[in-house]
N, C-alpha and C positions, 0 to 999 in steps of 0.2 A: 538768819538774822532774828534776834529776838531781842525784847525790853524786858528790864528785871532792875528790881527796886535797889538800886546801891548809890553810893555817893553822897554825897552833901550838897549839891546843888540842884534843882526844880527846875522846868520850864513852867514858865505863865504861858500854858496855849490856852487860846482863846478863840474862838467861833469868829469867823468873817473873812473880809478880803484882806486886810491888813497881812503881810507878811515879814515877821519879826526877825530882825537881824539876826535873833537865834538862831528861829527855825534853819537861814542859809545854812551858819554854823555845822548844828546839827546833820542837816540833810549833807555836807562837802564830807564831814568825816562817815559818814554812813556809805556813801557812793565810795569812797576812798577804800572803805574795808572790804564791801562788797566787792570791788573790780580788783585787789589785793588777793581773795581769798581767792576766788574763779580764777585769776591768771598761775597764784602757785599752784592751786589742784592742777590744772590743765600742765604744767609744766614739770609739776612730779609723776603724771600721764605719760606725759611727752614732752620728752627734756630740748627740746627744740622748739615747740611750741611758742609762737608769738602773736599775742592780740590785736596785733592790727590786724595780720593776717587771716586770722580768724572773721574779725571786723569786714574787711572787705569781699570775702567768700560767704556771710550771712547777706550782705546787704545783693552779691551778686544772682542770690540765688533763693530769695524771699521765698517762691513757691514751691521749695525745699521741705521749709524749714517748720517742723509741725508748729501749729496755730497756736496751743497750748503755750508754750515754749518760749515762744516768739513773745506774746504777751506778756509772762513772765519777767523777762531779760528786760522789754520797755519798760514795765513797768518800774523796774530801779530809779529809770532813768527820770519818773513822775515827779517835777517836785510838789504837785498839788495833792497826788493821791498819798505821797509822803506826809505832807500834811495833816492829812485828812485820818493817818492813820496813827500818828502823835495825838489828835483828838479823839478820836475814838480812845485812844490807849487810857487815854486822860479819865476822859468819862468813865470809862469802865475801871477804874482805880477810885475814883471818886467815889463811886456807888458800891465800892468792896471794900474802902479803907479810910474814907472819910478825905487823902488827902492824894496829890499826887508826888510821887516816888521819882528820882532821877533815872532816864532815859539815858540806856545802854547800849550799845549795839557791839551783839556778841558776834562770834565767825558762823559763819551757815552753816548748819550741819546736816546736808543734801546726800549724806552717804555715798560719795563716789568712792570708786573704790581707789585702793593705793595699786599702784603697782610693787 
């Protein structure tokens, strides 16, 4: 997943507890892509492949399942750390370009391999 400056519309993020009907917006279509992209890879893997399935063999088997990984997969699921990382983006566009750019969310590009 990555941000990159296109479109015609801005978020106003802003520092605090406030959580902007955007940001849900934002964060439902980004969870949407993200759990999209991971279920077609896994499924052009393994054409039988299904996410629940998967879903309930991670949670069966926590102490499986490298720590790395694990944290990773949660974290999608953050919507604070989501947040937090639309603000950062923010700032760091602010302090490179004077202004902030519309917020994108492109397909992972995690390199798994195709079959």
């Amino acid at each position: 997943v990555s941000t990159q400056s296109t479109g015609s519309s801005g978020i106003n993020a802003e520092y605090g507890e406030e959580n902007k009907l955007v940001y849900t917006d934002i964060y439902n279509s980004y969870i949407t892509k993200i759990e999209g992209y991971i279920c077609t890879r896994l499924q052009d893997l393994h054409p039988n492949f299904q996410m629940e399935v998967l879903l309930n063999l991670i949670k069966s088997r926590k102490d499986e399942v490298d720590p790395e990984l694990f944290d990773t997969l949660a974290s999608f699921a953050d919507f604070m750390l989501f947040k937090e990382n639309i603000l950062n983006y923010k700032s760091q566009k602010d302090n490179e370009m004077g202004e902030f750019p519309s917020l994108v969310v492109t397909s992972l590009a995690c390199g798994l391999p195709k079959s």
